[in-house]
C-alpha positions in Angstrom: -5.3 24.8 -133.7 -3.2 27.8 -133.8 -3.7 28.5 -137.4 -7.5 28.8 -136.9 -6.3 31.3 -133.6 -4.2 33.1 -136.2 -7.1 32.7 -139.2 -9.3 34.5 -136.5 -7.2 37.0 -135.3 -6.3 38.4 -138.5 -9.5 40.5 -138.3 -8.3 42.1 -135.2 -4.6 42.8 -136.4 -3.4 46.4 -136.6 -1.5 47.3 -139.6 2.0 48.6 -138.9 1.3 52.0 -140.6 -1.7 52.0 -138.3 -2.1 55.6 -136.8 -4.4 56.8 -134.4 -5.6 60.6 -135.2 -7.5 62.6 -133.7 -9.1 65.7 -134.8 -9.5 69.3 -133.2 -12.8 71.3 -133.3 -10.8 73.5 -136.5 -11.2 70.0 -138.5 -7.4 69.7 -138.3 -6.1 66.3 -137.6 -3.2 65.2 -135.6 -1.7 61.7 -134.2 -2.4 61.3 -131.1 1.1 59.6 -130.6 2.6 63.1 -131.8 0.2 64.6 -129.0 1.5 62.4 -126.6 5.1 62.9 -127.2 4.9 66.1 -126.9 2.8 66.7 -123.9 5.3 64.8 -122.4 8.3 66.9 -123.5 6.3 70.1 -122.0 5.7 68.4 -118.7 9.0 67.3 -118.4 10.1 71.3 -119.2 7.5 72.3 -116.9 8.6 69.9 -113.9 12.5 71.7 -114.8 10.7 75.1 -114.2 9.1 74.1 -110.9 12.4 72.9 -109.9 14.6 75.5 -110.5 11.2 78.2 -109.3 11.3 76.6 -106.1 15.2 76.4 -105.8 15.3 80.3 -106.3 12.4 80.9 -103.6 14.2 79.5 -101.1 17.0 81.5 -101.9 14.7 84.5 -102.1 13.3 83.8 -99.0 16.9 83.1 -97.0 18.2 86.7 -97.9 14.7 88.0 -97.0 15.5 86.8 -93.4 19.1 88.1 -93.9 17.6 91.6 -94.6 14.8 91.4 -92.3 18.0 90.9 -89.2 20.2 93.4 -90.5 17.8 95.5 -90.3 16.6 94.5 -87.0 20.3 94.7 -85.7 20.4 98.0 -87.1 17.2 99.5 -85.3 18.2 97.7 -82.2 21.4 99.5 -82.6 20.0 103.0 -82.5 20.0 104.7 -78.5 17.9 108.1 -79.1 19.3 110.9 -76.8 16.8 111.2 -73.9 16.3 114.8 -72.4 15.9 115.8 -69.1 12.1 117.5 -69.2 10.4 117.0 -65.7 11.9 120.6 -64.6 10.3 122.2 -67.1 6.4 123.2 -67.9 4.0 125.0 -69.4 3.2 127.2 -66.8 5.2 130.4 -65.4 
């Protein structure tokens, strides 16, 4: 019984040196394995991006708020000399 299975799956069997391709719209042709392989590699660059992007905004944004209270301390820290004026007006 499991010859005829194997007699009439023969048909069906891939070679090994089976390759799928695929062709772009210049007529070149590529395996899509290869395309596969490396659209992984990119996303797996791309995720290492977004990491380290989103690591260096949150350190951007920490010494923002830094600045933003030095500054704050620094205007709070400023007493302008008041003057005296209600003696004083316009007319003689």
């Amino acid at each position: 019984m499991f010859k005829w299975f194997d007699n009439f799956m023969k048909s069906y069997r891939v070679p090994e040196n089976y390759k799928i391709t695929v062709t772009d719209e210049k007529g070149n042709e590529h395996c899509l394995v290869g395309l596969c392989s490396s659209l992984a590699k990119e996303v797996v660059k791309l995720e290492e991006r977004i990491t380290k992007l989103e690591a260096e905004n949150i350190e951007l944004t920490n010494c923002l708020y830094e600045v933003e209270n030095r500054l704050q301390s620094q205007i709070d820290s400023i007493h302008p000399v008041t003057y005296n004026l209600n003696n004083y007006s316009l007319d003689k």
